[in-house]
C-alpha positions in Angstrom: -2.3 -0.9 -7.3 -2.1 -5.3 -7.0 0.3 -7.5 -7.3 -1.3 -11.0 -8.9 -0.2 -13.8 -9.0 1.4 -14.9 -12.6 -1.5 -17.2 -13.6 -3.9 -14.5 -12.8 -2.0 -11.6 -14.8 -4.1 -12.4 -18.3 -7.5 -12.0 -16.6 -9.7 -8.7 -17.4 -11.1 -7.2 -15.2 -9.3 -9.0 -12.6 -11.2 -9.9 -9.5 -9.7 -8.3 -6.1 -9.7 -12.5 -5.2 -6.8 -12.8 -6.7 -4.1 -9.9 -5.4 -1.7 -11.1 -3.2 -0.6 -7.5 -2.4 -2.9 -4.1 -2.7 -1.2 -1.0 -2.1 -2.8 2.4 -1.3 -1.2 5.3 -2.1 -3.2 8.4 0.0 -4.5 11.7 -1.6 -5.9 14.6 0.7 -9.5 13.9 -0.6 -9.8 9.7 0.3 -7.7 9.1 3.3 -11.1 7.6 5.4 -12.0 5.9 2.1 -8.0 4.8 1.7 -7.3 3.6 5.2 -10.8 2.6 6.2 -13.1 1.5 3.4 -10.8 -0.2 1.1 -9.4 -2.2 3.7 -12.6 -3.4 4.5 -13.2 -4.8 0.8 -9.8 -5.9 0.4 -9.6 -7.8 3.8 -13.4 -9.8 2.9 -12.0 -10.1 -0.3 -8.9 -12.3 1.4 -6.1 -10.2 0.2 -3.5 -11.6 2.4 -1.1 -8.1 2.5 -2.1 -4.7 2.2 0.0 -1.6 2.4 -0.9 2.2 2.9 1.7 4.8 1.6 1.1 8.2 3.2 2.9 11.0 1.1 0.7 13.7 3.1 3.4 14.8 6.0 6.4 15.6 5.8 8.2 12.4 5.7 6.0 9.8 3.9 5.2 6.5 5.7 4.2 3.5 4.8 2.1 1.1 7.0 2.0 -2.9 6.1 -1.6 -4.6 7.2 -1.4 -8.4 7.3 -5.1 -10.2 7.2 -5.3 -11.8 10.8 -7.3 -14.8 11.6 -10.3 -12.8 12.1 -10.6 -11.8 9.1 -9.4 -7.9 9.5 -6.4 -6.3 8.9 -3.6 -5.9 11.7 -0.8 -3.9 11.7 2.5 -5.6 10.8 4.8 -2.0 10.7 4.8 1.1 10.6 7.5 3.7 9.0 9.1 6.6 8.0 12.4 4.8 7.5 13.7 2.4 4.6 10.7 -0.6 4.8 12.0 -4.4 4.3 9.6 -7.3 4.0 9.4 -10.6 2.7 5.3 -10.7 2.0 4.6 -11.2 -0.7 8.3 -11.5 -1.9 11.4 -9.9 -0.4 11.4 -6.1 -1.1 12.9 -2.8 0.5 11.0 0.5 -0.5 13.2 3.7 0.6 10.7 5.9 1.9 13.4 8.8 2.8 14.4 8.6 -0.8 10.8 8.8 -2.2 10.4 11.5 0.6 13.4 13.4 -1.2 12.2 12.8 -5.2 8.5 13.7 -4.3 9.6 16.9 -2.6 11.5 17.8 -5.7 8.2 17.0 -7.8 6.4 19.2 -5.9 8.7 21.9 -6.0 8.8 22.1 -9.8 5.0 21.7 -9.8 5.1 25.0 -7.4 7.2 27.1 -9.8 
């Protein structure tokens, strides 16, 4: 998943160039490609914030990647807990909450 900019939301296919936010949601089959490769493109692509949502364990995390001055991503947190930021815009994702609905998801997917 992006997040574009509004002047950019019209545009087909639309060029990584212009997210302001990619967000990575992990599946048991592409975590190296999820954490490792992707970043890679997004980060020489200049996409400023990039998050990685883990639903794997048993408490999903999320993990916020800034692009440094180098060039590469760095670490700007890390959690298991409700997750509050203000890049790109002020959000709060409840991870303990999404923890809880995809539990019961899988559950009925079990039965």
């Amino acid at each position: 998943m992006v997040a574009l900019r509004p002047d950019h939301v019209t545009r087909s296919p639309v060029p990584v160039e212009d997210a302001i936010l990619a967000v990575e949601v992990i599946s048991p089959d592409s975590t190296f490609r999820d954490m490792y490769d992707k970043a890679r493109v997004y980060a020489h692509a200049g996409v400023p914030t990039y998050w990685v949502v883990d639903p794997l364990h048993e408490r999903m995390t999320l993990t916020e990647m800034v692009l440094g001055p180098t060039g590469e991503y760095e670490p700007a947190a890390h959690t298991d807990d409700v997750f509050s930021t203000e890049r790109p815009w002020k959000v709060t994702v409840d991870l303990p909450a999404l923890t809880a609905r995809w539990a019961g998801l899988r559950g009925r997917a079990d039965r």
